[in-house]
N, C-alpha and C positions, 0 to 999 in steps of 0.2 A: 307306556310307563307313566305311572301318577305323578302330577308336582311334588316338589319333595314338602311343601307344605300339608299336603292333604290330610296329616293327621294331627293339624292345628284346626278348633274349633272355627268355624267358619269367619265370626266375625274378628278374629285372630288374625286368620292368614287375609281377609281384606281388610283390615286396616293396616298390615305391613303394606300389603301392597300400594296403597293410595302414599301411603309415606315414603317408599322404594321412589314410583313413582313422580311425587314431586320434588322431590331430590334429583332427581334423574333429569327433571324439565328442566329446574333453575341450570344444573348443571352442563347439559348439552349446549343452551343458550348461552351459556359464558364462551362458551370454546366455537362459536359461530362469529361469522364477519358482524360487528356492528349495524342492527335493523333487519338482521334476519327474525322471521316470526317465527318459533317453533312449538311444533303441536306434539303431545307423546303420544301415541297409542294405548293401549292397555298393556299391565306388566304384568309378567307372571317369573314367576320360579318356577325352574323347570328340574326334574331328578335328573341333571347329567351331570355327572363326575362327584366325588366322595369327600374332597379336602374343603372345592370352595360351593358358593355360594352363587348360583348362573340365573341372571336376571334375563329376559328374551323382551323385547319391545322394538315397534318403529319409532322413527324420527320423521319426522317431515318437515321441510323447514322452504321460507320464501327470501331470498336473499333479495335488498334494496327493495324492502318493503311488501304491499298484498300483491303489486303489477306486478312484481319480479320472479323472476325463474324457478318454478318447485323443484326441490330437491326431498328424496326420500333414500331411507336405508334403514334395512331389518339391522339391528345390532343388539348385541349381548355383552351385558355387563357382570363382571367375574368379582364379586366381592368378596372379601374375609368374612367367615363364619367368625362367632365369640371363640368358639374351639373346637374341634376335629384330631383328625390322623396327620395332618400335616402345619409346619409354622413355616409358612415360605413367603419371600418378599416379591410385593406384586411392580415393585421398579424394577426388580432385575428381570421379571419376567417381560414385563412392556420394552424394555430395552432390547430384551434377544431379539422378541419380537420384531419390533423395529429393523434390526441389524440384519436380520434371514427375507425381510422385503427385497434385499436386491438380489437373490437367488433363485435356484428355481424348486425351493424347499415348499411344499405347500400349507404352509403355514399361514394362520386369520394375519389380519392386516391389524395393529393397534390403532387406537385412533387418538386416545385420550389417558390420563392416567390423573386417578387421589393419589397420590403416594400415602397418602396422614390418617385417610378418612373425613377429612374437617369439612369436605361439602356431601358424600354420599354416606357420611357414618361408619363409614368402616374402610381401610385400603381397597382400592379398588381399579380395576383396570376396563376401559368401552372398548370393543372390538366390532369389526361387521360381523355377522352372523351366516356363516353358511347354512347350506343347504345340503339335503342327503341322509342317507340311512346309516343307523351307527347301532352295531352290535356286537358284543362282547366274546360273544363265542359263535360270530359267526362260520368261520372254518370248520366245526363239529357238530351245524345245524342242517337243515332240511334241503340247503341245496344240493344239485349234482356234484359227484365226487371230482368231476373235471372243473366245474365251476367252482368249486372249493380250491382246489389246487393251483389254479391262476391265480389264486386270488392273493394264496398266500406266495407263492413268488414276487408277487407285484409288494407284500409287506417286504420282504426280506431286501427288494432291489432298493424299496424306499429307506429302509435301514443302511445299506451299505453307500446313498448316494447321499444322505444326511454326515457319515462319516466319511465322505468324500469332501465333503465341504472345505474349500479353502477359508477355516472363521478366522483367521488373522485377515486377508484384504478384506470380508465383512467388517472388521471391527468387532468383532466378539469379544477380542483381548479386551477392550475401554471396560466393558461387564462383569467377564468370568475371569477367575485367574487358572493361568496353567500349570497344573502340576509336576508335571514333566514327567520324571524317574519314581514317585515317590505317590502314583495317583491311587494307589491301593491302599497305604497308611493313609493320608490325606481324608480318602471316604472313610475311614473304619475311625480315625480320629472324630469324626464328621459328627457321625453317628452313635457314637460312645458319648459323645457331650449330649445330644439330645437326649437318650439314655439316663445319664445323670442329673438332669434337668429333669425329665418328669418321672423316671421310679418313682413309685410309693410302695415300696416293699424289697426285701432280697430278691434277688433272680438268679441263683445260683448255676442253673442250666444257662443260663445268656452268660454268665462268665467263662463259662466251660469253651463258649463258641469265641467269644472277644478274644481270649488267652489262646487259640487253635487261629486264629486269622491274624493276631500280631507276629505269631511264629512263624509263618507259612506266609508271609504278604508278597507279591512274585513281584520285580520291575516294569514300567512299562517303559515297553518300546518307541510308542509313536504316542501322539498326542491326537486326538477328532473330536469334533461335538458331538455331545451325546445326548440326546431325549429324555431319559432319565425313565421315564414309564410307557414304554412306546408298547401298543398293545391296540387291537381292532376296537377297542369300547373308548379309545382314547381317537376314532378316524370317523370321517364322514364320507359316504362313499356315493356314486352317481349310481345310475342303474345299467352302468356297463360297469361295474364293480372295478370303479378307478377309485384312488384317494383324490378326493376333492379337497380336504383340511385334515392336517395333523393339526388337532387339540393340546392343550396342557401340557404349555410348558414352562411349569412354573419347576420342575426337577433338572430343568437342563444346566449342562455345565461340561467344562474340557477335562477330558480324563483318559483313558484306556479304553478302547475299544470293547474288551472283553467285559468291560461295564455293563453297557448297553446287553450285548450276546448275554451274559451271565444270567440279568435279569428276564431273560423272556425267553430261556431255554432251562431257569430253575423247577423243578418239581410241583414246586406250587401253582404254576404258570401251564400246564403239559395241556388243558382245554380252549386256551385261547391262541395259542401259537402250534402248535403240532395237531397232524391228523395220520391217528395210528396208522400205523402199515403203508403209511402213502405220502406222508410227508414229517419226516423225524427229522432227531435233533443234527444226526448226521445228511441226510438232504438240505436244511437250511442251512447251516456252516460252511456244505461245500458250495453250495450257488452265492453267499456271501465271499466267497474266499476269492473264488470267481470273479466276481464283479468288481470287489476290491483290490485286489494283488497284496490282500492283508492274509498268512498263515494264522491261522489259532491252534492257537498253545492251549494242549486240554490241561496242564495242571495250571496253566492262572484261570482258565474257564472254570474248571471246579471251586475253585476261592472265589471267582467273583458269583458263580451259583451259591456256595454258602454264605459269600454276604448278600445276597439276595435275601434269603432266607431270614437273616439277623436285621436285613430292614423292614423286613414286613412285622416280624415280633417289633421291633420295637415304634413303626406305626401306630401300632394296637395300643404298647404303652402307652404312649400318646394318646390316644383316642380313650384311655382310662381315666388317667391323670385330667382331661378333658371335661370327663363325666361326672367323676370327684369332685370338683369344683365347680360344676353348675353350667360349665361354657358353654355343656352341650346336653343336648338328652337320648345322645344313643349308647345305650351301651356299649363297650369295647372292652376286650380282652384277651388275653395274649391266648393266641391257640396253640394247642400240643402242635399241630400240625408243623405249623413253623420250627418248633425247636426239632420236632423229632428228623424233618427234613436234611435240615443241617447237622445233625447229628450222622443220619446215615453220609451224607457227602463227606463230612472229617473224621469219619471211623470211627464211632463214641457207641 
């Protein structure tokens, strides 16, 4: 996969990088014991994930001066793009992080956090950098159908053991707030303000869905942490096809179960979490239900599938509204796919 700078003129994307860079030096060195010497490696941006901005570099550093003990670490720095698909705060995200270190969630370790941007230019958060291969639809590629199939069990047990998590003795509460009864209005409220914050046009068909999910919103029953985008292009995985790192989470937050399920058994979702005939939406739900002692309820699964559907349109919004104003230079825009999805889920 190409750096996501590649189709910036050359002397473009190095001269960000020489500026990434020394921003990155001064800044590693503040957050080092006093007399540590530290040296950067080369920086690159790399194409992984779509919202932010993934810096990849080593550190090297000699603590109590050149005689003193080397220390090194590959780590990657997750900056705020100008604008994208996503406005998400990189403190609550370094916090979680933080918070799931004392578990046995495999999640990066944070190390550092800009909240402001005021030393790396932009909010930002330094993490270690794993290792391992990360593909997005891996379960519908060239491996064996049995090798495919472990593979995805091993997603769904990491799904159900993320929502096993006791995040009250984590301290998650200090972070996320819990919804309780009310975590399906709460997202659809959520997401309807960001909606109204970047439209630039009627969307008549997205009213249709807003006004069908405020009527239909189910209770939840239980409360668990949730990933928010958990999906194989979001994992790093060893060559015994184990999860090494669950990535990006900067979506996470306490809500309904059927959140998480909703999102990564929607329609638009069916090449990176299912493999026809061998592993459906009903073989995953039962080895979750399984593993959890949590039943799912197909009509809140169906509501939280079609707000699935209503957050990826209005992603795209975003990622318009983005474009419009300069922040970014990818195009974005709302695809029929999304509404028509959710349209067949709420009968329209």
């Amino acid at each position: 996969m190409p750096p996501a700078d590649a189709a910036q003129p050359a002397d473009a994307a190095t001269s960000a990088n020489a500026e990434v860079r020394e921003r990155l030096a001064r800044f590693v060195a503040s957050r080092l014991p006093a007399g540590a010497e530290v040296a950067i490696g080369p920086v690159q941006r790399v194409a992984v994930g779509l919202s932010r901005e993934n810096w990849v570099f080593d550190a090297t550093w000699s603590e109590g001066g050149p005689a003193g003990e080397a220390r090194s670490r590959p780590l990657i720095a997750r900056r705020d793009p100008p604008g994208g698909l996503l406005d998400t705060d990189r403190r609550t995200e370094f916090e979680i992080l933080r918070a799931v270190e004392g578990s046995s969630i495999p999640a990066p370790r944070a190390l550092w956090l800009d909240p402001d941007g005021s030393e790396l230019g932009r909010p930002t958060l330094v993490m270690e950098r794993g290792t391992g291969s990360c593909d997005y639809f891996v379960l519908n590629g060239a491996l064996p159908l049995e090798r495919r199939q472990r593979m995805a069990e091993r997603f769904c047990d990491l799904l159900a053991d993320i929502h096993l998590t006791d995040w009250a003795a984590l301290g998650v509460d200090a972070t996320l707030v819990d919804p309780g009864r009310d975590a399906a209005t709460v997202a659809l409220d959520h997401w309807v303000g960001v909606l109204r914050q970047d439209q630039v046009e009627p969307l008549p068909e997205l009213e249709l869905v807003i006004d069908w999910l405020r009527s239909h919103a189910p209770p939840s029953t239980r409360t668990v942490l949730l990933h928010g985008d958990f999906k194989a292009g979001n994992m790093l995985l060893d060559d015994d096809d184990r999860v090494v790192l669950l990535l990006d989470w900067e979506l996470a937050h306490l809500g309904d179960p059927h959140d998480d399920l909703g999102w990564i058994t929607q329609p638009l979702r069916t090449r990176e979490h299912l493999i026809a005939g061998h592993w459906e939406v009903a073989d995953l739900l039962g080895r979750y239900s399984v593993r959890t002692g949590f039943d799912v309820d197909a009509e809140a699964l169906r509501w939280w599938n079609a707000m699935a559907c209503f957050k990826t349109a209005v992603m795209q919004v975003t990622g318009l509204a983005s474009y419009l104003s300069g922040r970014t230079d990818t195009m974005y825009r709302l695809a029929n796919g999304c509404v028509l999805a959710a349209f067949d889920l709420i009968g329209l």
